[in-house]
C-alpha positions in Angstrom: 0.0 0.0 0.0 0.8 3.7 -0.4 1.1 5.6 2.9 -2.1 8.2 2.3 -0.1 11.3 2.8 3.2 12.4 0.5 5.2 13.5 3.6 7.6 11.9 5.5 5.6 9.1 7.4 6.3 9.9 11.1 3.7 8.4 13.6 1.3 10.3 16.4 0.0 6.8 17.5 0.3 3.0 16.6 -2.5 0.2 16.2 -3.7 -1.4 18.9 -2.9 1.3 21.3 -5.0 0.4 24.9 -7.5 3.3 25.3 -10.3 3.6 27.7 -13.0 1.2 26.4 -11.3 0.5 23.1 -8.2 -0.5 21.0 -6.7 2.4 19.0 -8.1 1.1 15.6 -5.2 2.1 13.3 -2.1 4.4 12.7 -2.1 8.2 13.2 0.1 9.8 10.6 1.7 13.1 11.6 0.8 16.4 9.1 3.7 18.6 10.3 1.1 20.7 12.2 -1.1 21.3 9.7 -3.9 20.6 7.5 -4.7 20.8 3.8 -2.6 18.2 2.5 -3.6 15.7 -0.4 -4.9 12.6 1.2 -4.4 8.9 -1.2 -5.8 6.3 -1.4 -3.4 3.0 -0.4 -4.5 0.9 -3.1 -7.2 0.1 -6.5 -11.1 0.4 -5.4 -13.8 1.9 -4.6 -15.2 4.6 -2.0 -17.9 2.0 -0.2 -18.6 4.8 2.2 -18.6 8.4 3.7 -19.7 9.3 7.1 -19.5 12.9 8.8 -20.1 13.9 12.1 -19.0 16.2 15.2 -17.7 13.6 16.8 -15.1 10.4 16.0 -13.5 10.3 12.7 -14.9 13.7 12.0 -15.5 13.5 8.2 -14.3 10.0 7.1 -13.6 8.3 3.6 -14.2 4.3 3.1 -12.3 2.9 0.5 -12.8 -1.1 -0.2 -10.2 -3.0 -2.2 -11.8 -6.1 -4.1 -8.6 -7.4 -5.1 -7.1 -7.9 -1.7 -10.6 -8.1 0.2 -9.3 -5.2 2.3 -11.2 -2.1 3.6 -8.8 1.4 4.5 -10.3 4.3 6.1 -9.4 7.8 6.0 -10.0 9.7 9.1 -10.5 13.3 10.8 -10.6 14.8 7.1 -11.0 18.5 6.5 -12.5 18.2 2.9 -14.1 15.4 0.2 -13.1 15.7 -3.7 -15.4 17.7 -4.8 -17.2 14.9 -6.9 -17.9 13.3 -3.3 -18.6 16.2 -1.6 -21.5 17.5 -3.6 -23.5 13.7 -3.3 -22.6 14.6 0.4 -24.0 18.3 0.9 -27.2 17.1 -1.1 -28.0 14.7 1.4 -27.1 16.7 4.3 -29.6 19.2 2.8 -32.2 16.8 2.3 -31.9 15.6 5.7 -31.6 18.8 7.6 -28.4 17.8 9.2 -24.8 17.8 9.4 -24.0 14.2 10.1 -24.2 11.6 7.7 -23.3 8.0 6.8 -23.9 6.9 3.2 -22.8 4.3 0.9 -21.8 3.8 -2.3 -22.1 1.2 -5.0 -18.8 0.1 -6.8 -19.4 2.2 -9.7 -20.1 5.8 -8.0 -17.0 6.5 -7.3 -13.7 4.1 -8.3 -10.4 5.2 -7.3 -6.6 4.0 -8.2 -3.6 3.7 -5.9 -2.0 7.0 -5.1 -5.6 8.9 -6.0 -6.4 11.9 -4.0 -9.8 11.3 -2.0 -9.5 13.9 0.4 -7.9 16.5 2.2 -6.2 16.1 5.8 -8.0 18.3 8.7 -8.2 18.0 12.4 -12.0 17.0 12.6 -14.3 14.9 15.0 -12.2 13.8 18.0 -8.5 14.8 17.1 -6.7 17.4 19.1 -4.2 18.2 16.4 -4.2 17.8 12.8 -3.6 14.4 11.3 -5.0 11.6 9.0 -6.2 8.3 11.0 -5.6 5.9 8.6 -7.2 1.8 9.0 -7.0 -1.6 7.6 -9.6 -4.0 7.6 -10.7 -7.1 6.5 -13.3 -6.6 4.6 -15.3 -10.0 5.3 -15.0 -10.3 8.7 -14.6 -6.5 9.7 -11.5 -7.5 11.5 -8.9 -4.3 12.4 -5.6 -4.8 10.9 -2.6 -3.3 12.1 -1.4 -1.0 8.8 2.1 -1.2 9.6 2.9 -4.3 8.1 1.3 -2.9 4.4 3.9 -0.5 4.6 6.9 -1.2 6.6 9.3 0.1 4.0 8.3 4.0 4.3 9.4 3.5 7.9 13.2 3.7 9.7 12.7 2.9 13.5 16.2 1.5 15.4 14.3 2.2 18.8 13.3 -0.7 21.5 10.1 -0.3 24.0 11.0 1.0 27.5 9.2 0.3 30.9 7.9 3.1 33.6 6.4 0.4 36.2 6.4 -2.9 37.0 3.7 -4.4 39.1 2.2 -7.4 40.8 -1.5 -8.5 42.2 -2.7 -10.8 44.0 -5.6 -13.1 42.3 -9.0 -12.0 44.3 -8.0 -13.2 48.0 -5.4 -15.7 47.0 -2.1 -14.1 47.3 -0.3 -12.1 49.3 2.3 -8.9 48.0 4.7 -7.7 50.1 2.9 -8.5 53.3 -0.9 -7.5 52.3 -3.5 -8.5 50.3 -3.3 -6.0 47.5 -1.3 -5.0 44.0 2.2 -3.4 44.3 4.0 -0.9 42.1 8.3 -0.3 41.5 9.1 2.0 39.2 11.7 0.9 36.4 14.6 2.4 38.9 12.9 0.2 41.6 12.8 -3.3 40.0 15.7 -4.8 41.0 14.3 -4.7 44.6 11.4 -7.3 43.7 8.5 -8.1 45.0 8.0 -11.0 48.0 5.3 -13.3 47.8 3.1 -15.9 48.5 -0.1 -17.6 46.8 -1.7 -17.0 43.3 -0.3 -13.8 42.0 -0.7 -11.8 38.8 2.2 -10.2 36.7 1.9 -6.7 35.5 3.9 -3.9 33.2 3.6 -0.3 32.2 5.7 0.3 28.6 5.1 2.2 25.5 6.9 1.9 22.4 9.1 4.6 20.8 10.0 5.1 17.3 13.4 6.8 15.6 12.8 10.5 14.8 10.1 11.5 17.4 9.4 12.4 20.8 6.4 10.3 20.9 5.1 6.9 23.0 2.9 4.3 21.4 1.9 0.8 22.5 3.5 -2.1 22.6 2.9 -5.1 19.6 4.2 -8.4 21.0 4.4 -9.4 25.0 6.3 -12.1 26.5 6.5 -13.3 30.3 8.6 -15.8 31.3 9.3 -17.1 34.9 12.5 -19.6 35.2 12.7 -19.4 31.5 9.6 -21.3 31.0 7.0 -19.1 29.0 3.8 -18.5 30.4 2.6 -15.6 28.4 2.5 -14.6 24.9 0.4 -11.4 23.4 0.2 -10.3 20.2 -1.6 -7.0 19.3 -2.0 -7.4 15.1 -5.5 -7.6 14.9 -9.2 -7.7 16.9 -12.8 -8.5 16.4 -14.1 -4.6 16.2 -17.1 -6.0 18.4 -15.0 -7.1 21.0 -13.3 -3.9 21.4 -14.1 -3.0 25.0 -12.4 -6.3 26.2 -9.3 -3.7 26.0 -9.9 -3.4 29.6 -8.7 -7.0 30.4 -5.9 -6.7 29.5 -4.3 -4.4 32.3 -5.4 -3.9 36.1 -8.2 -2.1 35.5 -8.9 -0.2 38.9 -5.2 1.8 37.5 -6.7 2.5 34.4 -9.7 4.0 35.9 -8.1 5.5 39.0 -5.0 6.5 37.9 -5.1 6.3 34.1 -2.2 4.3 33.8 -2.1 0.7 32.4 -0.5 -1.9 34.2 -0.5 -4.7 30.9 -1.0 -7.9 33.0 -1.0 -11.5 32.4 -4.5 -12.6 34.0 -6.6 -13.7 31.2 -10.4 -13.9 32.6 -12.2 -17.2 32.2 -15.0 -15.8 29.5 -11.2 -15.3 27.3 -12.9 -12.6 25.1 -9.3 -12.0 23.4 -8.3 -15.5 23.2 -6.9 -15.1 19.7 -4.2 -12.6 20.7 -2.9 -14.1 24.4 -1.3 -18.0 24.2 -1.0 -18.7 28.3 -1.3 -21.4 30.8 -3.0 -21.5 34.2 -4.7 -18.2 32.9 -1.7 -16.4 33.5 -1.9 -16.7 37.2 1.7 -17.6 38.8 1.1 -19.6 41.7 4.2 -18.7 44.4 4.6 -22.4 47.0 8.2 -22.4 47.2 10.6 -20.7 49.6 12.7 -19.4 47.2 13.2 -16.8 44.0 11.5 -16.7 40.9 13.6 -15.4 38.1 10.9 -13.5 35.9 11.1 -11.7 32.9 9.2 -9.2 30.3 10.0 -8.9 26.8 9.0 -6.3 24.8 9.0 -5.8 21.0 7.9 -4.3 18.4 6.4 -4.4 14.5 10.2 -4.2 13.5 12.2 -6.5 16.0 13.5 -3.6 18.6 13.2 -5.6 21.7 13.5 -4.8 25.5 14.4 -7.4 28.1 13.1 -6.4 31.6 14.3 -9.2 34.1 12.6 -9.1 38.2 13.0 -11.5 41.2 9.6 -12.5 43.3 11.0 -13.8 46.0 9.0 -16.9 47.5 7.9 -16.0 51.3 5.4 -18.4 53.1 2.9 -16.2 55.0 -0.9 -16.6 55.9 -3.2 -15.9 53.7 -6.1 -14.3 55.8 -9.5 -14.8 53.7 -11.2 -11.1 53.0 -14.8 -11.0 54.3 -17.3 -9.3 51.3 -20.3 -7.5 52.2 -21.4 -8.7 48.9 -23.0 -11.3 46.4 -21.0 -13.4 44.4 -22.1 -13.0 40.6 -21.3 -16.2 38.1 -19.9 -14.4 34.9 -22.2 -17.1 32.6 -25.5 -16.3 34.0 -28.5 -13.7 34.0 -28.0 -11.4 37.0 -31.3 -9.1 38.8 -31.6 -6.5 41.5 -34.5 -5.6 42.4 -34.8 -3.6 45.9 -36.9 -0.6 47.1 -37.3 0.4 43.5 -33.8 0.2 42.8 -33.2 -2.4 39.9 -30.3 -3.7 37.8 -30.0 -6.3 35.3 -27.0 -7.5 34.3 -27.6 -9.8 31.0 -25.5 -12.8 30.3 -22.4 -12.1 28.4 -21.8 -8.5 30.3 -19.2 -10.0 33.1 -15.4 -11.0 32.2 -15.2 -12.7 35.1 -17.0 -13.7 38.4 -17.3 -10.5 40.6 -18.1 -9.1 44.2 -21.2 -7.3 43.8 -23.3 -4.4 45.7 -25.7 -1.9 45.3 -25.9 0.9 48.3 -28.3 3.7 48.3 -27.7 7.1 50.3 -30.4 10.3 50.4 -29.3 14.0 49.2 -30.9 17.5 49.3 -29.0 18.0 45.9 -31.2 15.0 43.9 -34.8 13.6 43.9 -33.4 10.4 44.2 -31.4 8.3 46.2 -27.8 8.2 45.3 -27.2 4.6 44.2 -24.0 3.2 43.8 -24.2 0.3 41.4 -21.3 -2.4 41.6 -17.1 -1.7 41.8 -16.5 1.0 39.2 -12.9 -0.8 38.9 -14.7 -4.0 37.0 -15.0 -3.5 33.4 -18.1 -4.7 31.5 -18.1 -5.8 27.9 -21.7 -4.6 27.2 -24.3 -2.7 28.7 -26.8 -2.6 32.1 -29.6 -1.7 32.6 -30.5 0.3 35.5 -33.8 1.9 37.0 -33.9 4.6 39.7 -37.0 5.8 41.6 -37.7 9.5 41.5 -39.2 10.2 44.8 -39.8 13.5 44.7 -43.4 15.0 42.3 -42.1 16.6 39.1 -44.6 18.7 37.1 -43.0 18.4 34.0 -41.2 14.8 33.9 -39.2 15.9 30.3 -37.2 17.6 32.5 -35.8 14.6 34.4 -32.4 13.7 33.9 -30.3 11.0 34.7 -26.8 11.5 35.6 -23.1 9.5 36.7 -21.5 10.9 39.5 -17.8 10.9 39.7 -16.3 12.8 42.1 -17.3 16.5 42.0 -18.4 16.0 38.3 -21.5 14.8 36.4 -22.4 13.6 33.1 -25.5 13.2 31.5 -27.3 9.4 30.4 -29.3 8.9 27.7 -32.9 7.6 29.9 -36.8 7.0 29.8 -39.3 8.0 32.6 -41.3 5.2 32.9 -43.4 7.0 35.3 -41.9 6.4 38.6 -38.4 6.1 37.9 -36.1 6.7 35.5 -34.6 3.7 33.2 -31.4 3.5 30.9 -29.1 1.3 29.8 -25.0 1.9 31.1 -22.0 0.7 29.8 -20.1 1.0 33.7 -20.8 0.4 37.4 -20.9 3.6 39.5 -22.9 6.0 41.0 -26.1 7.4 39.5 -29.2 10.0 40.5 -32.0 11.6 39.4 -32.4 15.6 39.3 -34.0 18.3 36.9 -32.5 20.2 33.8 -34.3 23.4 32.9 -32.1 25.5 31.8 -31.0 25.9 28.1 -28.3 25.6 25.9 -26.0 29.1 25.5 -24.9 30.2 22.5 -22.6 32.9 21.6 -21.3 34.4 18.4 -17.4 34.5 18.0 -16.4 38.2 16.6 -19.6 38.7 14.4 -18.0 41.9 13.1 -15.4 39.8 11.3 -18.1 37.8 9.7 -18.3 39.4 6.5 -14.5 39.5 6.0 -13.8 35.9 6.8 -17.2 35.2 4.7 -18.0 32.9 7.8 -20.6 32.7 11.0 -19.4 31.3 14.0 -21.1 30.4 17.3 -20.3 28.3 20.2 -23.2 26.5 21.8 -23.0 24.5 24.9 -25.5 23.2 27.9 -24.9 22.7 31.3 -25.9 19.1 31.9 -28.1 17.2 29.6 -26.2 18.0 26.5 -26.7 19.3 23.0 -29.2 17.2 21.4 -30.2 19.5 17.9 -29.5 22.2 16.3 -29.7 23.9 13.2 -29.3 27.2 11.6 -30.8 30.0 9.0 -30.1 32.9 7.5 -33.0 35.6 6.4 -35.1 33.0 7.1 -33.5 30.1 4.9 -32.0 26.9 6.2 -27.9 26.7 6.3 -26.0 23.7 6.9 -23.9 24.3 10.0 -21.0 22.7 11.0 -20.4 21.6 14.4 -17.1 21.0 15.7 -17.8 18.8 18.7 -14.6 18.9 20.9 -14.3 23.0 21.2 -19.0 23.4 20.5 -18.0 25.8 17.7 -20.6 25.9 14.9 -19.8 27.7 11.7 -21.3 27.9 8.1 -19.1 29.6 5.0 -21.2 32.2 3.6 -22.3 31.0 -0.1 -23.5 32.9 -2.4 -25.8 30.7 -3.7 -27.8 30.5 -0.8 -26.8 33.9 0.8 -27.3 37.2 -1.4 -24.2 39.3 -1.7 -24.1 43.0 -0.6 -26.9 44.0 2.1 -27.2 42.9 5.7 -28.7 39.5 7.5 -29.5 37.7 10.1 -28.2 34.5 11.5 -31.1 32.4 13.5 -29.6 29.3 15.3 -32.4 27.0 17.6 -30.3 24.4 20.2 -32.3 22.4 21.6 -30.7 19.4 25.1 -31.5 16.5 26.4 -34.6 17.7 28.1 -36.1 19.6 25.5 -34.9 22.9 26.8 -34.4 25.4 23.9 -33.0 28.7 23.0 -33.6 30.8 19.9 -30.0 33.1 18.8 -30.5 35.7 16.5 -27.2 38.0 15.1 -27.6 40.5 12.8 -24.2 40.9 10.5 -23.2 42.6 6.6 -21.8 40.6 4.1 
């Protein structure tokens, strides 16, 4: 394949990458800062699809490959061809809306190697120009890591290295250093060890670096060995898309969520959602009976054979092994799982757990909600689909639209997607933690960004924003007359390029944008500007 931009390829993040909830899908390839440049495609095909929204890939090209039965995708574009981009506009017209995913038959619009389809930008979720560029299999919808397609446009002489290493004990049945919980060295600290006794779990923090750059990436292949027996391999080269979130599993997941750091361990949970990238025995646990030490190892490597040896002693040390008490059920990962108290419910479906867990659901009063606070199940546990939870309201609302259900984390709130079913409110969560019910009446803002520079940028601009329940719609007109408005969704700026085609040159106008949130609050803007 041809790398999609004509610069020198230099890398702002690999495949495979662990993220919160998901695998970093492809390669991000650098744009020296900027954006505007030509954007190819890697091979002969067809543009299957286009999608565009505020969020994500931003505006995003889908080209498919017959001969190879490959798919590549061309992420966080600024611009289509203009061929593209005028089938696009249409339908965004029709529909009233800025985003939109459409797809194309093999004739619409065929492309050769090296063709430009788009231009590079910084849209959707991307917090600094770049192309995010994917291969996938095209049957199975499998990622693929791109590297491999291209290996020659790349020179990297430079091996993974390690911030932390770690250890944890397996549920109750080890003990670290004298207690019942996981311990952390630094790199600086490792030749110290770790003592221990019982069923214990291996961990590492690395990244990957590459020749030419400052930045980290993640680490390809994974290797731990204790006595120079091998116990665990992982290879990061390609994943089920649908399987995604089982990211979490592979790292001690209360650091991800508490610390955002990723302590890559060895466990593998029994439900083995990424089986096909992990060879281990004994599920990776290493069980510590002898009085002595246990010569360990890590290897690191990456895509082009730069490898890092990272050798540690766990020192064998017989010591009780005091059982933890759990004010708690025990949940069997396989099965069906209900709540159901003082109008508090949660059902956890089959297929939702990893692995068998502690579970509780605790319930405290507050002034500041009209519900109980309920906190639903150890945050720290990832799930690999959705919950469903109900809440009671327990206070009369007059006007239930207004309800809105929210997760609490620390001082902050966020805003879920739920139904009043007329004594409680009911939605369907992808993480333990803590939920309430309250009100949102108040509507989105929205502010115009130096209107008296609109007429010589030949641009509008507005930022919108809510305070709880979020943006839900929003649109925009001008002398009465709809306008497509873009919305970028990380910085809430909404713009529209004054055309003259749908703007009259010469006189003065007026901008009307309607936002409406997740309550149904809404708030009419009207800016008068010449252009």
């Amino acid at each position: 394949m041809v790398k999609p931009v004509n610069i020198p390829a230099v890398l702002a993040g690999n495949f495979g990458e662990l993220r919160p909830n998901h695998f970093h899908g492809g390669v991000d390839f650098k744009t020296q800062g900027r954006t505007g440049w030509d954007v190819h495609s890697a091979d002969d095909g067809y543009i299957s699809r286009i999608s565009v929204s505020p969020w994500g890939y931003g505006r995003a090209v889908y080209v498919t490959h017959p001969a190879t039965g490959l798919m590549t995708v061309y992420g966080h574009l600024e611009a289509f061809t203009p061929a593209v981009d005028k089938v696009v506009k249409a339908r965004q017209y029709e529909l009233r809306q800025f985003a939109v995913d459409m797809e194309f038959p093999p004739e619409q619009f065929p492309v050769k190697r090296g063709e430009v389809i788009a231009v590079s930008g910084n849209a959707g979720h991307s917090f600094g120009p770049h192309v995010h560029f994917e291969v996938r299999e095209t049957e199975t919808g499998y990622a693929l890591d791109p590297i491999p397609f291209m290996r020659d446009i790349f020179n990297d002489k430079v091996a993974p290295e390690v911030r932390h290493l770690g250890l944890y004990p397996h549920g109750d049945e080890g003990v670290i250093n004298g207690e019942i919980k996981g311990a952390v060295l630094t790199a600086a600290e490792a030749q110290k060890g770790f003592t221990a006794w019982g069923k214990v779990i291996p961990a590492i923090n690395a990244f990957d670096k590459m020749t030419g750059t400052a930045n980290i990436y993640g680490v390809k292949y994974l290797t731990f060995s204790v006595d120079g027996k091998t116990i665990y391999e992982r290879v990061i080269d390609r994943y089920d898309m649908e399987e995604t979130r089982a990211v979490n599993t592979l790292a001690f997941y209360g650091d991800v969520v508490n610390r955002g750091r990723w302590m890559m361990w060895t466990y593998v949970p029994p439900s083995q959602p990424l089986g096909f990238m992990i060879k281990t025995g004994n599920n990776g646990i290493l069980d510590i009976t002898e009085e002595r030490p246990y010569k360990c190892e890590f290897t690191l490597t990456d895509e082009f054979g730069n490898t890092r040896h990272v050798p540690f002693t766990i020192r064998g040390k017989r010591q009780d092994i005091v059982p933890v008490e759990h004010a708690a059920w025990r949940l069997d990962y396989r099965g069906y799982n209900y709540y159901n108290v003082d109008g508090v419910k949660v059902e956890i479906p089959s297929g939702v757990l990893y692995d068998d867990i502690w579970f509780n659901v605790s319930t405290t009063s507050s002034e500041n909600y009209i519900s109980p606070i309920v906190k639903i199940g150890d945050p720290t546990v990832p799930l690999a689909n959705d919950i469903t939870v109900e809440i009671p309201v327990t206070e009369t609302v007059s006007d239930p639209s207004k309800l809105c259900l929210v997760r609490i984390g620390g001082s902050s709130r966020s805003a879920i997607g739920a139904e009043f079913t007329g004594s409680s409110m009911k939605a369907d969560v992808n993480r333990f933690g803590t939920y309430a019910v309250t009100t949102d009446a108040t509507a989105p803002t929205v502010r115009p960004l130096n209107p008296q520079q609109w007429g010589r940028n030949n641009r509008v601009a507005v930022k919108i924003s809510d305070n709880l329940s979020g943006v839900e719609t929003y649109s925009g007109e001008i002398d009465g007359r709809f306008v497509l408005m873009e919305l970028d969704g990380k910085s809430g700026t909404l713009t529209y390029d004054l055309n003259a085609g749908r703007v009259k040159r010469g006189g003065d106008h007026k901008l009307t944008v309607t936002v409406t949130d997740g309550c149904g609050n809404r708030t009419v803007f009207n800016q008068n500007f010449r252009w």
